[in-house]
C-alpha positions as CSV (number, residue, x, y, z in Angstrom):
1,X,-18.8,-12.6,19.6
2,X,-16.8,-14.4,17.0
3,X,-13.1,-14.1,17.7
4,X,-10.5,-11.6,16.6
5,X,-9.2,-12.5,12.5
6,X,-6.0,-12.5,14.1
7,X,-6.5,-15.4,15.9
8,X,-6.5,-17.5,13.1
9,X,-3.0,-16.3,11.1
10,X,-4.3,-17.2,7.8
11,X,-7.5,-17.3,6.2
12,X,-9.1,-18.2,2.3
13,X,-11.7,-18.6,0.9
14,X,-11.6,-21.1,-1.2
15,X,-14.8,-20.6,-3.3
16,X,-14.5,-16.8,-4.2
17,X,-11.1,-17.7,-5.0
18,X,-12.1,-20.2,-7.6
19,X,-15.0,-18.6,-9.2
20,X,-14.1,-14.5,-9.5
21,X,-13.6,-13.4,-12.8
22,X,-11.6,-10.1,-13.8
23,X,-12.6,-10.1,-17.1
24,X,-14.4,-6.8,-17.0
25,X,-11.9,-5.1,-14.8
26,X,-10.6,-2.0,-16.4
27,X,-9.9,0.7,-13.4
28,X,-7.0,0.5,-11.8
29,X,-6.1,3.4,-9.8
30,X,-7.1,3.0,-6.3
31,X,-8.6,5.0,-3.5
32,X,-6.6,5.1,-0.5
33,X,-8.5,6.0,2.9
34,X,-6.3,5.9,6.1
35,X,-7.9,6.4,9.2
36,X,-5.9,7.0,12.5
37,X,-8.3,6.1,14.9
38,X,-5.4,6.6,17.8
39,X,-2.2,8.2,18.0
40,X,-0.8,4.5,18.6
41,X,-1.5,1.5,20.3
42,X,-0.5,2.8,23.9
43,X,-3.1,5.6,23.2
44,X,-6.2,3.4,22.6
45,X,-8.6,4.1,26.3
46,X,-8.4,1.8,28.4
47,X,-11.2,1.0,29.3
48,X,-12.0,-0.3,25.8
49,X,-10.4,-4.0,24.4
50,X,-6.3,-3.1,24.3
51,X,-6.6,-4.9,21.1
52,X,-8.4,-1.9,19.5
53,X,-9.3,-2.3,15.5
54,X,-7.9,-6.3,15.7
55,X,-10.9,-7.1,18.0
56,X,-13.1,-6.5,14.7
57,X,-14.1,-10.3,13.9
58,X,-13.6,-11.0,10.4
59,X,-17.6,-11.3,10.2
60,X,-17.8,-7.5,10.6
61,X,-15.2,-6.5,8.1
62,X,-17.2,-8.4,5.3
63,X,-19.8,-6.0,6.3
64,X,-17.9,-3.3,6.0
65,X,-16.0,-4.2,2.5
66,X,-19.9,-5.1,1.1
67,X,-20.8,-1.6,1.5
68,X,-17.3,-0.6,-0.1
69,X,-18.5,-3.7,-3.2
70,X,-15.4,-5.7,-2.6
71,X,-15.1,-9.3,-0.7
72,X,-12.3,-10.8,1.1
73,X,-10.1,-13.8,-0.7
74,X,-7.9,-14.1,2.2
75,X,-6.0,-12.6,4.9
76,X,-2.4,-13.6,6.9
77,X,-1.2,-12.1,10.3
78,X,1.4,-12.0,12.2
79,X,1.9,-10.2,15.5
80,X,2.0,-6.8,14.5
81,X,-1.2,-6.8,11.9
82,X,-3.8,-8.3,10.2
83,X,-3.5,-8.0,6.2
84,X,-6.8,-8.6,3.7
85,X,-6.7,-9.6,0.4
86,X,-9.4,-8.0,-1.5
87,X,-11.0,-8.6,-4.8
88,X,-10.2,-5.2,-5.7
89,X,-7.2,-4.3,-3.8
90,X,-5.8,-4.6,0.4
91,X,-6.9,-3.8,3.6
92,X,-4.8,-3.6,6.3
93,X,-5.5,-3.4,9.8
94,X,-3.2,-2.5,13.1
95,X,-4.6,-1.9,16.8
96,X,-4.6,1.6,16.4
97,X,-5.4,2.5,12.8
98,X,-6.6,0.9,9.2
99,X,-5.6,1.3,5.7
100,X,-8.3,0.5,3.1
101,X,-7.2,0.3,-0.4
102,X,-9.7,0.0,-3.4
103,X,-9.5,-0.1,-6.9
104,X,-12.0,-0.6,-9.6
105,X,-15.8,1.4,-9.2
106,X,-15.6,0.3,-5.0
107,X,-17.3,2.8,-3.1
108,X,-14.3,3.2,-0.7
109,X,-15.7,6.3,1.7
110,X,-19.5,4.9,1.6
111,X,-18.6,2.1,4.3
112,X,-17.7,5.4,6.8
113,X,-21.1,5.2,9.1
114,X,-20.6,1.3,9.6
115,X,-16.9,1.9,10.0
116,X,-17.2,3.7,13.4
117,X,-20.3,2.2,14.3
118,X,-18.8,-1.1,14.3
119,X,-15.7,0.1,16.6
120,X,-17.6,1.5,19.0
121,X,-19.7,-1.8,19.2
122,X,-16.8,-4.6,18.9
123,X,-14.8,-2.3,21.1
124,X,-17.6,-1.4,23.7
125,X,-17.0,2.6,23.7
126,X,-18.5,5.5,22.4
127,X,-16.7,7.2,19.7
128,X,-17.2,10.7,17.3
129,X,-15.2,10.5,13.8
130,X,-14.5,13.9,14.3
131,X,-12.4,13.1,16.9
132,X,-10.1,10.5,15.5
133,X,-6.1,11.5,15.6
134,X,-5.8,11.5,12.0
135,X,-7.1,10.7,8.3
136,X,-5.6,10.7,4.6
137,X,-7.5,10.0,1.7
138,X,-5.6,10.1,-1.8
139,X,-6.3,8.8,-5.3
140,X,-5.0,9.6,-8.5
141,X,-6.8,11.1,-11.0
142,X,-9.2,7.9,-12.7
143,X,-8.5,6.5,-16.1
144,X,-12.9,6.0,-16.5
145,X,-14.0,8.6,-14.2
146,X,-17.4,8.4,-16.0
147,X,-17.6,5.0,-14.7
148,X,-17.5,5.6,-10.9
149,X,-20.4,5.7,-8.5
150,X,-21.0,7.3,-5.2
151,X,-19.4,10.7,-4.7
152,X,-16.3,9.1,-6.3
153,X,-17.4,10.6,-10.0
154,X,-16.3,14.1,-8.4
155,X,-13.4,15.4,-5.9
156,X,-15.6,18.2,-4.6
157,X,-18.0,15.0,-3.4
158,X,-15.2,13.0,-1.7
159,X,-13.8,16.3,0.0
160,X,-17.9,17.1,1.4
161,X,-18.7,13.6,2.8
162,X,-15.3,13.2,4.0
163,X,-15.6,17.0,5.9
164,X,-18.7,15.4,7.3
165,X,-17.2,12.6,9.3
166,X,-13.5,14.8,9.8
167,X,-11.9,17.3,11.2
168,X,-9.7,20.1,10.0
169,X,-9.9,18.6,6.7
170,X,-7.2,20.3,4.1
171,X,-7.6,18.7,0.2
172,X,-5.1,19.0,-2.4
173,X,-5.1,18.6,-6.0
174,X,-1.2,17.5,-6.8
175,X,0.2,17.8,-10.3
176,X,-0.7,19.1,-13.8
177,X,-4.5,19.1,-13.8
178,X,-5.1,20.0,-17.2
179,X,-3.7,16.2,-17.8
180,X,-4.9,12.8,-17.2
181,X,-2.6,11.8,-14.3
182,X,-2.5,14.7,-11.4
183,X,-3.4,13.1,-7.9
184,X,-5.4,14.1,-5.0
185,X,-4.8,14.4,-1.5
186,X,-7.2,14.9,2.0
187,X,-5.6,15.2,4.8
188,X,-7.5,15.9,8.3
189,X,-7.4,14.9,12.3
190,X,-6.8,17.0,15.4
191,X,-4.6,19.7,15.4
192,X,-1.2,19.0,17.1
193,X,-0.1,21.8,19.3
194,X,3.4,23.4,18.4
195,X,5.2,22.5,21.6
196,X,4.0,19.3,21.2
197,X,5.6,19.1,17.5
198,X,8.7,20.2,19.1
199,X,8.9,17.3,21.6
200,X,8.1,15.0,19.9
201,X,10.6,15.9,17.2
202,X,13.4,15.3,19.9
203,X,11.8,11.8,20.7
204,X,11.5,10.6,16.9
205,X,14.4,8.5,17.6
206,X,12.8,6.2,20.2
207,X,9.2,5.9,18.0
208,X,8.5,4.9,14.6
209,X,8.1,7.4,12.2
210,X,5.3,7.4,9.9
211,X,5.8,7.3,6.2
212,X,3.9,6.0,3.0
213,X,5.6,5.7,-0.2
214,X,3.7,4.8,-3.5
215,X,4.7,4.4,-7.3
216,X,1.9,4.6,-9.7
217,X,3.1,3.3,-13.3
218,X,1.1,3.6,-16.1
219,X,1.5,2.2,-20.2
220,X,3.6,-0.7,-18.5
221,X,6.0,-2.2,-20.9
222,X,4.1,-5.1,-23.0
223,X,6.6,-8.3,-22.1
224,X,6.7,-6.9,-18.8
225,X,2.8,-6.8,-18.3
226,X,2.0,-10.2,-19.6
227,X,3.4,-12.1,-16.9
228,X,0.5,-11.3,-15.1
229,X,-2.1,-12.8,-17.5
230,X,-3.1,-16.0,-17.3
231,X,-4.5,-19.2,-18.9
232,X,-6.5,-20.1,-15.5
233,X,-10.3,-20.1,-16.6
234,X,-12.6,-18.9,-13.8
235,X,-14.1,-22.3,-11.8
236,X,-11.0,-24.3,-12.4
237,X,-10.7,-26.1,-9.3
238,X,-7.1,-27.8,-8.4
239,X,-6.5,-31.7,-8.1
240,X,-5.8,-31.5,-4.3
241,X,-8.7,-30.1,-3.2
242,X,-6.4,-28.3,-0.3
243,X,-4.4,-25.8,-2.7
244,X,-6.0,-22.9,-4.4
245,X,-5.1,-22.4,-7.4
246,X,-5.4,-18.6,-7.8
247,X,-3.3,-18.1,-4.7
248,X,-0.6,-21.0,-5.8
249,X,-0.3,-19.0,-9.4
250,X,0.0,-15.7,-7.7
251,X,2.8,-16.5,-5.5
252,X,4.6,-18.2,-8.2
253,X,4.0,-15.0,-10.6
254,X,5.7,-13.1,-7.0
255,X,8.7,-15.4,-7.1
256,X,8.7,-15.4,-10.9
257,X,8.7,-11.2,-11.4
258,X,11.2,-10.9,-7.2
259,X,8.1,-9.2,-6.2
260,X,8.9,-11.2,-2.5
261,X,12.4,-10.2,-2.4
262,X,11.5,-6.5,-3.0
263,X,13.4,-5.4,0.4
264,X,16.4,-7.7,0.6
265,X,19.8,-5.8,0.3
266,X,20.8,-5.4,-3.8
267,X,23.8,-5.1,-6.4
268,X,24.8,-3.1,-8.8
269,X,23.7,-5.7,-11.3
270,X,19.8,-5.7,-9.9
271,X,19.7,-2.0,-10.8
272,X,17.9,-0.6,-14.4
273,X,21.1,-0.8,-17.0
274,X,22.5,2.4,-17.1
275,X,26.2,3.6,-16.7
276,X,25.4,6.0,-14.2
277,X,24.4,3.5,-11.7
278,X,27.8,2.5,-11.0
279,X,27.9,5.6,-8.6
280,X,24.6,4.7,-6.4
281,X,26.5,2.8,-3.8
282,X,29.9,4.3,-2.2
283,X,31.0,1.0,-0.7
284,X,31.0,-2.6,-1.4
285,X,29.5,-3.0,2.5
286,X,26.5,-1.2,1.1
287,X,25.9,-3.5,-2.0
288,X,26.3,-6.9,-0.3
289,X,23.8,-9.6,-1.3
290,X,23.1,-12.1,1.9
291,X,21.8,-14.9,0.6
292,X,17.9,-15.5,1.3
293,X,15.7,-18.6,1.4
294,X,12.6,-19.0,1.4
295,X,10.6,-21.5,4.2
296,X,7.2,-22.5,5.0
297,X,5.9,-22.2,9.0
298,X,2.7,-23.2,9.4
299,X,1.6,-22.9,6.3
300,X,3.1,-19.7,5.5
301,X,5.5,-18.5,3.5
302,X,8.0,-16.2,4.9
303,X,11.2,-14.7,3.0
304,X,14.3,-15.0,5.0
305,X,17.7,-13.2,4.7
306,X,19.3,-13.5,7.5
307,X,18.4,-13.2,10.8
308,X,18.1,-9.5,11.1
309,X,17.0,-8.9,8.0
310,X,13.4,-8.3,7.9
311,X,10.9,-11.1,7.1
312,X,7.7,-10.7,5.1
313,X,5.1,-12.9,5.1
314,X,3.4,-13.4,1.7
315,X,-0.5,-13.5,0.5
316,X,-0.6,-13.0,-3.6
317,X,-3.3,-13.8,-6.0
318,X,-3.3,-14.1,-9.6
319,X,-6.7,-13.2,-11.2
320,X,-8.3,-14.3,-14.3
321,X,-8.0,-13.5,-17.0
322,X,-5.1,-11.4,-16.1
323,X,-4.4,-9.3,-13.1
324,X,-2.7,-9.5,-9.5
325,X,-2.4,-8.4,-5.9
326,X,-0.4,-9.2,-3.2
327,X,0.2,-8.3,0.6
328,X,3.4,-8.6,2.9
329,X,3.8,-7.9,5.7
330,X,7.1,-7.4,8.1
331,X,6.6,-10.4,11.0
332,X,10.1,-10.0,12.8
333,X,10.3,-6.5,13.1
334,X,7.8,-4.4,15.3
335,X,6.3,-0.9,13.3
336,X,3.5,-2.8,11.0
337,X,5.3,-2.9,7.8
338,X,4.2,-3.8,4.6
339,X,3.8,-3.7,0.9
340,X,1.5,-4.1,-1.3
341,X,1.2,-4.6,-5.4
342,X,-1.4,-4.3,-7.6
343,X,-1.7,-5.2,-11.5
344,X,-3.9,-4.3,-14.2
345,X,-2.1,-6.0,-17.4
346,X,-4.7,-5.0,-19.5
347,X,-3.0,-3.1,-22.9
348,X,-4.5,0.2,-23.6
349,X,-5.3,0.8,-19.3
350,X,-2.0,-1.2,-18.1
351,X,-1.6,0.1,-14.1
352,X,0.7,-1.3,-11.9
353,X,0.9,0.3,-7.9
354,X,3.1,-0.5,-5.4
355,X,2.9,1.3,-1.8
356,X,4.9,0.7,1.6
357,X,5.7,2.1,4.9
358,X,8.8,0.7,5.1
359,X,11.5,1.9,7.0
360,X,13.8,2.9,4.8
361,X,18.0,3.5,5.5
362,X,21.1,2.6,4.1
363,X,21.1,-0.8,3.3
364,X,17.4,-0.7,1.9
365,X,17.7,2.5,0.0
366,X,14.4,3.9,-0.8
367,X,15.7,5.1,-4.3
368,X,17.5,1.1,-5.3
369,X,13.7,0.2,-4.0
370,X,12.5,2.7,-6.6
371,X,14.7,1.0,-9.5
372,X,14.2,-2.1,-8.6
373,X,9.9,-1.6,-9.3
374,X,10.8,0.5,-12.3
375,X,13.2,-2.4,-13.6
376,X,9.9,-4.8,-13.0
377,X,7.4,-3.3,-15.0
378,X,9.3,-0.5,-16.8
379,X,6.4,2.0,-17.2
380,X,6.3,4.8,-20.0
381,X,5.0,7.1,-17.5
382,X,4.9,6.7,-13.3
383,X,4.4,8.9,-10.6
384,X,5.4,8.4,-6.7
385,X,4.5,9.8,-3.7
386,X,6.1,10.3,0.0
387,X,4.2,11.7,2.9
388,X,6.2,11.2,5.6
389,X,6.5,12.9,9.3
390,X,9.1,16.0,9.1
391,X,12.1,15.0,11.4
392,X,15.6,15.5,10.5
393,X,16.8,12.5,11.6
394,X,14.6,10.8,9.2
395,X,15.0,13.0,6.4
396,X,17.4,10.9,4.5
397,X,14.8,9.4,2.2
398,X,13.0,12.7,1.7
399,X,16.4,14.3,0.5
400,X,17.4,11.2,-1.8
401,X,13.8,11.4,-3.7
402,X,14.4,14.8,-4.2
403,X,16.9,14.9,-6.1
404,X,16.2,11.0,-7.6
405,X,14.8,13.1,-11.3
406,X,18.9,13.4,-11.9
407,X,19.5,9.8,-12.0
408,X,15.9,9.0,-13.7
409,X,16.8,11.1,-16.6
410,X,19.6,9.2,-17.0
411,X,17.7,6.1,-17.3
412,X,15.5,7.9,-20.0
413,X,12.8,9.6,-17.8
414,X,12.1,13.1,-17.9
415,X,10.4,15.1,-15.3
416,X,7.3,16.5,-15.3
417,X,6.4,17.7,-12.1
418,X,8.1,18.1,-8.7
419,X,6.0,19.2,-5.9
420,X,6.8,19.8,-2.2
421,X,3.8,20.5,0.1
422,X,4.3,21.5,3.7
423,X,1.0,19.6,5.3
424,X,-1.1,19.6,8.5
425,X,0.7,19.5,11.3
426,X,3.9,17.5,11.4
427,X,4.2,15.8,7.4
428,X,5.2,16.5,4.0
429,X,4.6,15.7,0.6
430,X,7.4,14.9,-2.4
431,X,5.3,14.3,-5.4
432,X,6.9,13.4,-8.7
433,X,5.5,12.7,-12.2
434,X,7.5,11.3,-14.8
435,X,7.7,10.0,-18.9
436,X,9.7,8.0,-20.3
437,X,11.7,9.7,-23.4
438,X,11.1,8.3,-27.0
């Protein structure tokens, strides 16, 4: 068996990288499929590889993504996970669970049967999808749904193959659906006893608690959107035959837009111009920039701020004609955290994504996070999302999205939409939909 990706902590390929052409891209939304194979990494059987889904071999995952129509540019790890650059979009994967994220036509939920065939090979144990601990599966609603294939051209289609493989399956359909940008939700996975909710509410403070946060920004503002199109032609190849040169222009478009310094502590004067900022932070403690710098270990570039600060390794790509994604991941901190962007600059579809798990608290507030992408690519209209576990120790960021439309409308958004769902088991949903005024 070819080893574990992770054993290598950063992979490319080269030629894909040179040669793929974007010119034809148009859908940016993605499909979002996370599946929770176990509860956590101490809860994977032992009498399978302790390394659970990082035992895959890259080889397999190729497999995998061929079936989903999307190939691998390149991936990095670090100690906690293994992150994949896609040609349309990210795939992340930890010991105990994987995120798969797709944009474009990809045929995200037909690579399902190989998925859990090829754990219970590389991992030498049986295994029944229906038994998994949990799955989500989200999108928002497409800008060309007459252009997808598979069961992707209808909800209904996603929700009966996905009730197939799962569980207790639940679907939502989030927002105004009489418009063109409502969002869609399945949620599924065992059921989770009540006095086992109630435990393990008293022991959220010892565990990680899980959370996903995503901003979806559409009509992005014009000078904002072309700094990710490019004058790179497809088959370019670079004078030292060891860069790349999509890779090298995608991480100087990351350091060009602070797209790698999303999460280090901010001002007042990184914050969207408005008056009513001034009042976001109650003491100068909480605004203080540390300085960063930025160094290369092995090849990799990691974005320091100090020493506890958390550090993210970087993978970004800058596509051609226009378009970009990028991956990073937390390697200093243990809880698999990430972000990841994703770019369609394209005028009359501009898209722009950005999704994280990060834990959020007072120095890294998840609302100055929220200005600070708004400030990047100042959308005319965006929605975000926050599924996170209900615990009231945690509920800070729940409570400060909730009542962010306040300070939004004084930056000239109004609210569309504010929906609070009470899901399966131990998680709820904030979803917000916003315009920008004329």
């Amino acid at each position: 068996m070819a080893p574990p990706a992770y054993y290598q902590d950063s992979f490319v390929d080269h030629e894909l990288s040179k040669n793929l052409d974007s010119t034809f891209a148009f859908e940016g939304p993605e499909k979002l499929l996370e599946i929770w194979f176990w509860k956590s990494e101490t809860d994977i059987p032992s009498n399978s590889n302790g390394e659970g889904l990082r035992s895959i071999p890259l080889e397999s995952w190729v497999k995998i993504l061929d079936l989903v129509n999307c190939k691998i540019l390149s991936m990095k790890s670090c100690k906690f996970m293994d992150a994949y650059l896609l040609s349309e979009s990210s795939l992340f994967v930890f010991p105990h669970k994987m995120i798969l994220k797709t944009c474009g036509t990809t045929t995200t939920l037909a690579c399902l049967k190989e998925l859990f065939q090829t754990v219970a090979k590389c991992l030498n144990m049986t295994i029944d999808s229906k038994e998994v601990y949990k799955i989500f599966y989200s999108r928002r609603s497409f800008m060309f749904p007459d252009k997808q294939v598979h069961v992707h051209k209808d909800w209904k289609s996603e929700v009966s193959l996905l009730n197939e493989y799962f569980s207790l399956g639940k679907s939502y359909v989030v927002g105004n659906f009489a418009s063109d940008d409502h969002w869609y939700l399945y949620v599924g996975g065992q059921e989770v006893e009540e006095d086992n909710l109630k435990k393990e509410s008293v022991s959220h403070q010892h565990k990680v608690v899980d959370q996903t946060f995503e901003i979806l920004m559409t009509e992005l503002d014009p000078q904002c959107a072309s700094k990710f199109i490019y004058s790179r032609k497809p088959g370019e190849e670079a004078e030292n035959e060891q860069d790349d040169l999509g890779h090298n222009l995608g991480f100087d478009t990351m350091v060009e837009t602070e797209l790698d310094s999303i999460f280090e502590p901010t001002n007042r004067n990184t914050h969207l111009p408005s008056p009513s900022l001034s009042d976001l932070s109650e003491d100068e403690d909480y605004c203080k920039v540390r300085n960063s710098a930025e160094s290369v270990i092995d090849g990799v570039t990691v974005t320091k701020s100090s020493p506890t600060d958390f550090e993210f390794v970087h993978d970004a790509f800058a596509f051609t004609p226009c378009g970009y994604s990028s991956n990073s991941i937390c390697s200093n901190v243990k809880g698999g955290y990430y972000y990841t962007l994703h770019i369609t600059p394209e005028s009359g579809w501009s898209y722009a994504s950005f999704e994280t798990n990060f834990p959020f608290n007072d120095t890294y507030s998840i609302t100055q996070i929220l200005f600070k992408i708004l400030k990047i690519f100042q959308p005319r209209k965006f929605s975000m999302t926050l599924i996170n576990e209900i615990c009231e120790d945690y509920d800070s960021n729940y409570q400060s999205l909730l009542g962010s439309d306040l300070i939004l409308k004084d930056l000239g958004y109004k609210k569309h939409e504010k929906v609070v769902y009470d899901l399966k088991d131990e998680y709820h949903l904030l979803y917000m939909n916003f315009e920008k005024c004329n």
